[in-house]
DODREN-610552 format. One record per residue: residue number from 0; x, y, z of N, C-alpha, C, O in turn; residue in one letter. Coordinates in nm, 3 decimals, m for minus. Each point is the difference from the previous one (the first is absolute). Example, Ala and Ser with C-alpha at 12.3 -4.5 7.8 and 13.67 -1.06 7.14 Angstrom:
BEGIN
i,n.xx,n.yy,n.zz,ca.xx,ca.yy,ca.zz,c.xx,c.yy,c.zz,o.xx,o.yy,o.zz,aa
0,1.319,m0.569,0.780,m0.089,0.119,0.000,0.090,0.120,0.000,0.104,m0.002,0.066,A
1,m0.139,0.107,m0.138,0.082,0.119,0.006,m0.077,0.109,0.073,0.051,0.111,0.017,S
//
This chain:
BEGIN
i,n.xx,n.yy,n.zz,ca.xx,ca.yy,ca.zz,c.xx,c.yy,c.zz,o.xx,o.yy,o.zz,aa
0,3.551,7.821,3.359,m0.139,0.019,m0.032,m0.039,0.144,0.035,0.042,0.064,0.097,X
1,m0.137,m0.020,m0.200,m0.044,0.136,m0.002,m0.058,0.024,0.166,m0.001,m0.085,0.089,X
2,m0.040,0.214,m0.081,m0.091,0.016,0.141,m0.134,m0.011,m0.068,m0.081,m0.025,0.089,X
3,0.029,0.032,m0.189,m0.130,m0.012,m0.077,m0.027,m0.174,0.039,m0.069,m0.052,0.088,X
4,0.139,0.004,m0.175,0.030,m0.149,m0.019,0.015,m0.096,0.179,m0.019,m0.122,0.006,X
5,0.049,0.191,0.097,0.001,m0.044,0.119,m0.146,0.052,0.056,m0.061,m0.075,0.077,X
6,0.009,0.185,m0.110,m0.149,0.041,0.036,m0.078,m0.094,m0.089,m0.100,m0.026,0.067,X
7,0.094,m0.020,m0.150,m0.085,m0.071,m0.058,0.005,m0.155,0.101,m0.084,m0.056,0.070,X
8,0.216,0.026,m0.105,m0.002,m0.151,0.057,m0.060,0.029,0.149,m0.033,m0.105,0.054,X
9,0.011,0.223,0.028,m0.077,0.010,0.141,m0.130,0.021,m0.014,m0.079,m0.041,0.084,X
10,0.046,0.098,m0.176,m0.179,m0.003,m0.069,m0.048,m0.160,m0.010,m0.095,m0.054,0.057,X
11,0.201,m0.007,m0.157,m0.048,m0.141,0.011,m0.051,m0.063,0.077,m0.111,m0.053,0.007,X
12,0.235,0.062,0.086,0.006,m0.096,0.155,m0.146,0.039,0.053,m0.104,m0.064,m0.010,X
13,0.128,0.188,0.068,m0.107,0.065,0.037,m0.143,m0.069,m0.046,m0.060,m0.081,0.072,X
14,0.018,0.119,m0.189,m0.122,m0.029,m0.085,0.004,m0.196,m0.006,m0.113,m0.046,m0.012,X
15,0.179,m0.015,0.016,m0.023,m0.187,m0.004,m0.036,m0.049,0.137,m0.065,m0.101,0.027,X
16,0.124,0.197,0.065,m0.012,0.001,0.148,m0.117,0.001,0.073,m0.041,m0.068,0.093,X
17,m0.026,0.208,m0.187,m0.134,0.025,m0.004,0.014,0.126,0.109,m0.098,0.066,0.035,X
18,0.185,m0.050,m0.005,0.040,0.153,0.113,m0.041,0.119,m0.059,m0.004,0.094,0.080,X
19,m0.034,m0.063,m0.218,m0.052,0.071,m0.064,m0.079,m0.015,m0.127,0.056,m0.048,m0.099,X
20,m0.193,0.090,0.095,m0.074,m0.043,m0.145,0.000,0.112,m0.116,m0.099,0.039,m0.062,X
21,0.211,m0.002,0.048,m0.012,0.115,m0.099,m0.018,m0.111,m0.102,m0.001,m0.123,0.015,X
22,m0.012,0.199,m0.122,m0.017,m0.049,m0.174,0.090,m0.049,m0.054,0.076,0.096,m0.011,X
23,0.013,m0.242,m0.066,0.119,m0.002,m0.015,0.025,0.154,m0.095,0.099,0.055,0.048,X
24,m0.137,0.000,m0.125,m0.011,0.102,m0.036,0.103,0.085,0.027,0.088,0.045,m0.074,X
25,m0.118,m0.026,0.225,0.030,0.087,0.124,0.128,m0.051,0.005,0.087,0.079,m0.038,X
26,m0.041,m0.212,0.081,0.068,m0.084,0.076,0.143,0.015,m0.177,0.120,0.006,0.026,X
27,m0.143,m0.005,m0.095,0.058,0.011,m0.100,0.083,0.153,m0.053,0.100,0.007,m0.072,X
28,m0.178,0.108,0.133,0.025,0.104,m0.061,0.138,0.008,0.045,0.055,0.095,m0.056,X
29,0.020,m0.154,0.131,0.158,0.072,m0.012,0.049,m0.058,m0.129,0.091,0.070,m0.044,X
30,m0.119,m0.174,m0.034,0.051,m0.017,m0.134,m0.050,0.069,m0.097,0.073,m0.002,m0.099,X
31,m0.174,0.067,0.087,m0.111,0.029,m0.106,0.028,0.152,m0.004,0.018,0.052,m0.110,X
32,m0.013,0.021,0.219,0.008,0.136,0.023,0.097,0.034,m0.091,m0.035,0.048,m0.108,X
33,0.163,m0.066,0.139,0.106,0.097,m0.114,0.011,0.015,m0.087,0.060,0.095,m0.050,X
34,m0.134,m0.219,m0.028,m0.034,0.046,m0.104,m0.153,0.057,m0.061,m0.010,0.042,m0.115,X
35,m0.085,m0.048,0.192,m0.083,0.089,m0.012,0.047,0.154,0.011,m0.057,0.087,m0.065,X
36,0.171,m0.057,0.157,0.048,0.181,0.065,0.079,0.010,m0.191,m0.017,0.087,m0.085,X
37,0.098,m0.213,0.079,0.088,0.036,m0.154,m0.089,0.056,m0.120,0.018,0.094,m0.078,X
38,m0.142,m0.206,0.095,m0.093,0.089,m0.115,m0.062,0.063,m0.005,m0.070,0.029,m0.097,X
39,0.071,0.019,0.206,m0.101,0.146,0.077,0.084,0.152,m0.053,m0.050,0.096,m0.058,X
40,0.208,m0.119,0.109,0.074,0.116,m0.064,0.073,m0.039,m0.116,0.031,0.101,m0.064,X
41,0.013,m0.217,0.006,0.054,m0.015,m0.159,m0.063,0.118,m0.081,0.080,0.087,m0.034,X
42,m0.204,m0.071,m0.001,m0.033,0.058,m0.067,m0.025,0.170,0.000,m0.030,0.075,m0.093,X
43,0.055,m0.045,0.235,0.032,0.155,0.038,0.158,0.024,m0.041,0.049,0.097,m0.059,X
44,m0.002,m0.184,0.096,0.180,0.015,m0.058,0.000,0.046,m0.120,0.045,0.106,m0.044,X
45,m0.133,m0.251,m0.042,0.054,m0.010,m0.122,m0.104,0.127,m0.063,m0.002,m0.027,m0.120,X
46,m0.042,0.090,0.130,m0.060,0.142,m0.036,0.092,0.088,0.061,0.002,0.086,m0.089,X
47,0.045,m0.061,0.141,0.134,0.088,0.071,0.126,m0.009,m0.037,0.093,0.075,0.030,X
48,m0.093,m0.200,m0.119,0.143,m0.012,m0.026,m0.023,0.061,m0.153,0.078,0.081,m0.051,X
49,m0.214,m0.139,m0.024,0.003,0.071,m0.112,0.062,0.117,m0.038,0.109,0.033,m0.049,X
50,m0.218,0.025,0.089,m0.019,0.157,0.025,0.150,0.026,0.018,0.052,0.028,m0.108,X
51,0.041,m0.027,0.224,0.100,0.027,m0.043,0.115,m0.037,m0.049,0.099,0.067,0.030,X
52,m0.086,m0.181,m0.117,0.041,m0.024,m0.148,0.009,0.047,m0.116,0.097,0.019,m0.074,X
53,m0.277,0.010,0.053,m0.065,0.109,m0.060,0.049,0.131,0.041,m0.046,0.088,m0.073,X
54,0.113,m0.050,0.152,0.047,0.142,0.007,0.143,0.009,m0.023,0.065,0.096,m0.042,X
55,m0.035,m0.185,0.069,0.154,0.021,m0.027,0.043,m0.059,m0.167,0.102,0.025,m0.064,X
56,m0.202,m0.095,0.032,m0.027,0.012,m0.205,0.039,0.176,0.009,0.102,0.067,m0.017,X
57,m0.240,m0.041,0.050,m0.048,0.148,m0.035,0.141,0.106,m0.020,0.033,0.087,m0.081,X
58,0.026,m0.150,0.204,0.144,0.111,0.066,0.109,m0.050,m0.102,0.047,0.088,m0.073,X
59,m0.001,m0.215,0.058,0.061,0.018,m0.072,m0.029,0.051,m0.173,0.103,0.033,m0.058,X
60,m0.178,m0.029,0.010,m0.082,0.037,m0.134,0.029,0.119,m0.016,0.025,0.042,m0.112,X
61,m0.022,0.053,0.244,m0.022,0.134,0.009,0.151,0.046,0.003,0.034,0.118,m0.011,X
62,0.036,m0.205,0.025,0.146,0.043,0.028,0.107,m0.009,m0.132,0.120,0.030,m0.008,X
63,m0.215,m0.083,m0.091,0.049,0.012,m0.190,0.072,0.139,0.025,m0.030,0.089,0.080,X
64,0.167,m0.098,m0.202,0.083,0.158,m0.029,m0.104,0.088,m0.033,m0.096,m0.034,m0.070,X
65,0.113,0.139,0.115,m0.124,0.146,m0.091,m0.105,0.031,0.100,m0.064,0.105,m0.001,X
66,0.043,m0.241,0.123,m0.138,0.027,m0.002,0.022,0.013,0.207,0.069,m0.065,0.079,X
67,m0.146,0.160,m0.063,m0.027,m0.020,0.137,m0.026,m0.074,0.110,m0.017,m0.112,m0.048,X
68,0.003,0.103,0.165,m0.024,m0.086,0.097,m0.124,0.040,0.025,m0.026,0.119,m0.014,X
69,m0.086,m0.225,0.060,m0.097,0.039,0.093,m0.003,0.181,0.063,m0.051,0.108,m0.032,X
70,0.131,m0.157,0.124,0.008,0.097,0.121,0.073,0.130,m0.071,m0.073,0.099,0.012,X
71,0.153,m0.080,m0.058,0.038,0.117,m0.098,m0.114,0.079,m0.076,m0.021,0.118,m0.031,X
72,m0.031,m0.217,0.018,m0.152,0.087,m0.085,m0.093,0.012,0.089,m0.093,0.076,m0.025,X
73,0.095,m0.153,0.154,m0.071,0.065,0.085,0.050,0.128,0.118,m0.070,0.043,0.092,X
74,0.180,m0.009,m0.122,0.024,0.103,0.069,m0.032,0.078,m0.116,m0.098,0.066,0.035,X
75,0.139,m0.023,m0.213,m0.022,0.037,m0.069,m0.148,0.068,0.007,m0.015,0.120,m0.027,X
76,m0.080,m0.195,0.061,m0.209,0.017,0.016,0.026,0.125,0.122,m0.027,0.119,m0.014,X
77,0.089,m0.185,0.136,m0.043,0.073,0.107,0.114,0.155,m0.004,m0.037,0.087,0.079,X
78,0.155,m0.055,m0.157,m0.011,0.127,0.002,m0.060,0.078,m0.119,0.020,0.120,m0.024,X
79,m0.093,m0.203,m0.042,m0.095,0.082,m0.093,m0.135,0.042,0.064,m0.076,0.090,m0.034,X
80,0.066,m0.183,0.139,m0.099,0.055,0.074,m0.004,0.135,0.068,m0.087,0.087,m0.002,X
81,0.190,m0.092,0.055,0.098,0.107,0.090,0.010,0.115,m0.060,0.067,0.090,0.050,X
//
């Protein structure tokens, strides 16, 4: 058994006992939490993972015969700057 899953079953005890009046709410959150934290960051990932998917499309696209890399044409900009 998890350590989540052993904190809960001591919330129980606890709370039927009456040794504590939190909210079952309360008394519950070691099951409820991880996946509240999962869907809290799923969706920062899954915008992060895009993005670089989306770049490595980009990179390989850029790496066609004839044609330059990204970064080749960006050194290309900066000694024209120069």
């Amino acid at each position: 058994m998890s350590f989540l899953g052993v904190l809960t079953l001591i919330f129980i005890v606890l709370k039927l006992t009456g040794s504590i009046t939190w909210s079952w709410w309360w008394v519950l959150c070691p099951l409820w939490a991880p996946l509240a934290i999962f869907l809290a960051i799923f969706p920062v990932w899954s915008s992060y993972r895009s993005r670089l998917l989306k770049k490595q499309e980009e990179d390989l696209r850029d790496l066609r015969p004839g044609r330059r890399s990204r970064f080749e044409q960006e050194v290309e900009n900066l000694k024209k700057e120069n």
